[in-house]
C-alpha positions as CSV (number, residue, x, y, z in Angstrom):
1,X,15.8,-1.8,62.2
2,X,12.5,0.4,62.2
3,X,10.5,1.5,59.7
4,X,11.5,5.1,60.0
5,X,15.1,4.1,59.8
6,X,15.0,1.5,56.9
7,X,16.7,3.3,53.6
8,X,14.4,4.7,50.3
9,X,13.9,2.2,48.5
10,X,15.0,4.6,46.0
11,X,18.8,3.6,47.3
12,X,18.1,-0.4,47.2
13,X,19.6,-1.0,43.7
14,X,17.9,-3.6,42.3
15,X,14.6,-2.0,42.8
16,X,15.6,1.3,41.3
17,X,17.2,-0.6,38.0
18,X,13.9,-2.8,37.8
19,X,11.6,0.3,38.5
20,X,13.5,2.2,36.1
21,X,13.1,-0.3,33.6
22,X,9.6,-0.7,34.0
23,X,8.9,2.7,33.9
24,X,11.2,2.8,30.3
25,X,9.1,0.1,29.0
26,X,5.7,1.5,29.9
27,X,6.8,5.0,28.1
28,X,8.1,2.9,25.1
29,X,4.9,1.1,24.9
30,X,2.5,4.4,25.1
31,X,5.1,5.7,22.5
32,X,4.1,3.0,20.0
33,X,0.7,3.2,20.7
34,X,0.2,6.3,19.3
35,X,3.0,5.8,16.6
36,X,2.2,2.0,15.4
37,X,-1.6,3.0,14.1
38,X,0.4,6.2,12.4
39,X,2.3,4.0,10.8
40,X,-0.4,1.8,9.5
41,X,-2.5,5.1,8.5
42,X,-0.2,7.2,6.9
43,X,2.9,5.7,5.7
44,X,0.9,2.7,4.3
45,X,-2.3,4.3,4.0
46,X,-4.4,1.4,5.5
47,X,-8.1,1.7,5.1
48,X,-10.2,1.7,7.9
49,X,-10.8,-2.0,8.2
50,X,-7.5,-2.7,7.7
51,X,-6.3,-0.5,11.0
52,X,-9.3,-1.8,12.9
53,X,-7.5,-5.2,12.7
54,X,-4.5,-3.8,13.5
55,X,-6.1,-2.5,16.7
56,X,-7.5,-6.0,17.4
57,X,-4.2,-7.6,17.1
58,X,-3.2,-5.3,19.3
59,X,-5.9,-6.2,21.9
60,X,-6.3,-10.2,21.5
61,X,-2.7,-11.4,22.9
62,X,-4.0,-10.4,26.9
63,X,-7.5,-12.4,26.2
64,X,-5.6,-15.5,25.1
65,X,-2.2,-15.7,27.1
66,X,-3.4,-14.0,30.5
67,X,-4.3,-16.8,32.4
68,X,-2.0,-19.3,30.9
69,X,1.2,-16.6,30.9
70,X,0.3,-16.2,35.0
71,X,0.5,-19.9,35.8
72,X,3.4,-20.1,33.3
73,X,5.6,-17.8,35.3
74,X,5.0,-19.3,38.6
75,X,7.1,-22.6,36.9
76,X,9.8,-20.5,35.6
77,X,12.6,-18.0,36.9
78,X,11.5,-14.5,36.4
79,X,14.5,-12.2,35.5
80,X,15.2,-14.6,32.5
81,X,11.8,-14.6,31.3
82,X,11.5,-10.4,31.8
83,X,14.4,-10.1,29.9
84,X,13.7,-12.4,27.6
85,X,10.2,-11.4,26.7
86,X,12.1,-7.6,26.4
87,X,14.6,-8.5,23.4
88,X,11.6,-10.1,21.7
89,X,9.8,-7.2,22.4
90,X,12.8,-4.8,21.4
91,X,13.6,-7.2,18.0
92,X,9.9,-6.9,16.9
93,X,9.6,-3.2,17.2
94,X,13.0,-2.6,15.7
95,X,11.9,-4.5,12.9
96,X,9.5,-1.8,11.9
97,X,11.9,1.3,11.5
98,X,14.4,-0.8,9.4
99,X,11.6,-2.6,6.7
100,X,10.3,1.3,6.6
101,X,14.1,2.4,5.7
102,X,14.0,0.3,3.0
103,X,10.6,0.5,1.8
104,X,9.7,-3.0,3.2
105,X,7.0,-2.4,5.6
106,X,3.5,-4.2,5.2
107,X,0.6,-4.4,7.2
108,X,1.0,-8.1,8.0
109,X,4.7,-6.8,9.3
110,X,2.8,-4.5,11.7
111,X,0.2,-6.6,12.6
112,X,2.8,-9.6,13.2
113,X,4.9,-6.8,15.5
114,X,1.8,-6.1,17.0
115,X,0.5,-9.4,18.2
116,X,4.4,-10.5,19.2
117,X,4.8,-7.6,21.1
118,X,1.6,-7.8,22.9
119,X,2.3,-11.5,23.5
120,X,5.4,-10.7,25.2
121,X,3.9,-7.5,27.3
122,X,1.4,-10.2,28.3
123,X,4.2,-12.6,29.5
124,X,6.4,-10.4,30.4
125,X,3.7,-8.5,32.7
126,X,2.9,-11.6,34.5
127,X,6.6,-12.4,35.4
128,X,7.2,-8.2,36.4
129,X,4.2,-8.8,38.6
130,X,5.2,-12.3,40.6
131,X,9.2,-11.0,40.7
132,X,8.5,-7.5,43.3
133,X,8.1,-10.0,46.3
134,X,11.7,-12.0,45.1
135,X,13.2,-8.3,45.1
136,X,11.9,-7.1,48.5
137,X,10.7,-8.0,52.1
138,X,7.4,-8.3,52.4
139,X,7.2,-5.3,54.5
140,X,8.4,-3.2,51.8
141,X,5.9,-4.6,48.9
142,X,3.0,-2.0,49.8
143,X,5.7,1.2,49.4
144,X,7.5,-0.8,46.1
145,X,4.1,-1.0,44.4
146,X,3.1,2.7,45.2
147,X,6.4,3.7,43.5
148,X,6.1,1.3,41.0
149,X,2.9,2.7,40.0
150,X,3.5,6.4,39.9
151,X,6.7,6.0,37.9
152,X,4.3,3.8,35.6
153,X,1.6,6.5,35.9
154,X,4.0,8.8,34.6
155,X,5.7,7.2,31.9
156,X,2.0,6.6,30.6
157,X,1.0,10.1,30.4
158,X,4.6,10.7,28.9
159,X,4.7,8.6,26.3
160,X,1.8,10.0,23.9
161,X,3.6,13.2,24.7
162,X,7.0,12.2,23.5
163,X,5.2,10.3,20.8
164,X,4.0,13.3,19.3
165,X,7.2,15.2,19.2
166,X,9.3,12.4,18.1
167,X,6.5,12.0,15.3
168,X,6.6,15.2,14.5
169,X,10.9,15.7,14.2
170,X,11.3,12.2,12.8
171,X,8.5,10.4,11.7
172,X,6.4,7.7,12.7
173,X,8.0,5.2,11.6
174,X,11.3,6.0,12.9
175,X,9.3,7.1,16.3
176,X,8.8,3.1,16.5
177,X,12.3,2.6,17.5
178,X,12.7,4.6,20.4
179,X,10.0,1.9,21.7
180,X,12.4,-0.9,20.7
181,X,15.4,1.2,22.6
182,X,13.1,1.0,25.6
């Protein structure tokens, strides 16, 4: 079959439902982003030192699990693992919405969140990255990644967006969950 007349890979399923997914998780993830440090700010009106080290929980999970999480997920099967480091991901950030319902939220529950959910992103990134060439031919990995990284692109710029209206309508806290839907 030639090029011209191979299918989009916009009709091979499996790369639509993982590309989808993807894309979900990146806008979920620039949702919190914005909402997370709102969280810390106003609803428990964290000083200034006190969100600094939220932000560096935030950053520290990628400088100690890259490498490790990369040679990790060459042993392992990768769906399992993506989905796996995604319900951790989705348990942590739910966790946030319901302590805030019932007036349970701290800062070491956010900063806990924080550094399990960047743990997982790590993880789970490494994994996302190794399982493209499992899904396709190798002549199709050049075209998957392009699309892969617009719908990414998008969902980047998005989330901020969305994180603002959600914010605004429904708080931050409660903001927090749509990442844990995604």
């Amino acid at each position: 079959m030639t090029a011209s007349a191979e299918l989009s890979l916009w009709r091979h399923r499996d790369f639509r439902l993982y590309c989808t997914g993807q894309a979900a998780d990146v806008l979920g993830s620039s949702l919190s982003s914005v909402a997370i440090p709102l969280v810390a700010v106003v609803s428990l009106h964290a000083t200034t030192w006190e969100a600094a080290v939220l932000a560096a929980v935030q950053k520290t999970p990628p400088l100690l699990f890259s490498l490790p999480a990369g040679a990790w997920c060459d042993r392992v099967r990768k769906r399992p693992l993506m989905m796996a480091t995604s319900l951790i991901c989705a348990a942590a950030m739910a966790s946030i919405p319901l302590a805030a319902s019932y007036s349970r939220l701290t800062l070491l529950q956010l900063w806990v969140a924080a550094f399990v959910v960047g743990s997982c992103h790590v993880v789970g990134m490494a994994a996302s990255l190794s399982y493209i060439p499992q899904l396709l031919p190798s002549h199709r990995l050049m075209e998957a990644n392009a699309k892969l990284a617009s719908a990414n692109t998008l969902a980047d710029i998005g989330g901020p967006a969305l994180a603002g209206a959600l914010i605004g309508v429904i708080g931050a806290a409660r903001a927090v969950a749509a990442d844990a839907v995604s």
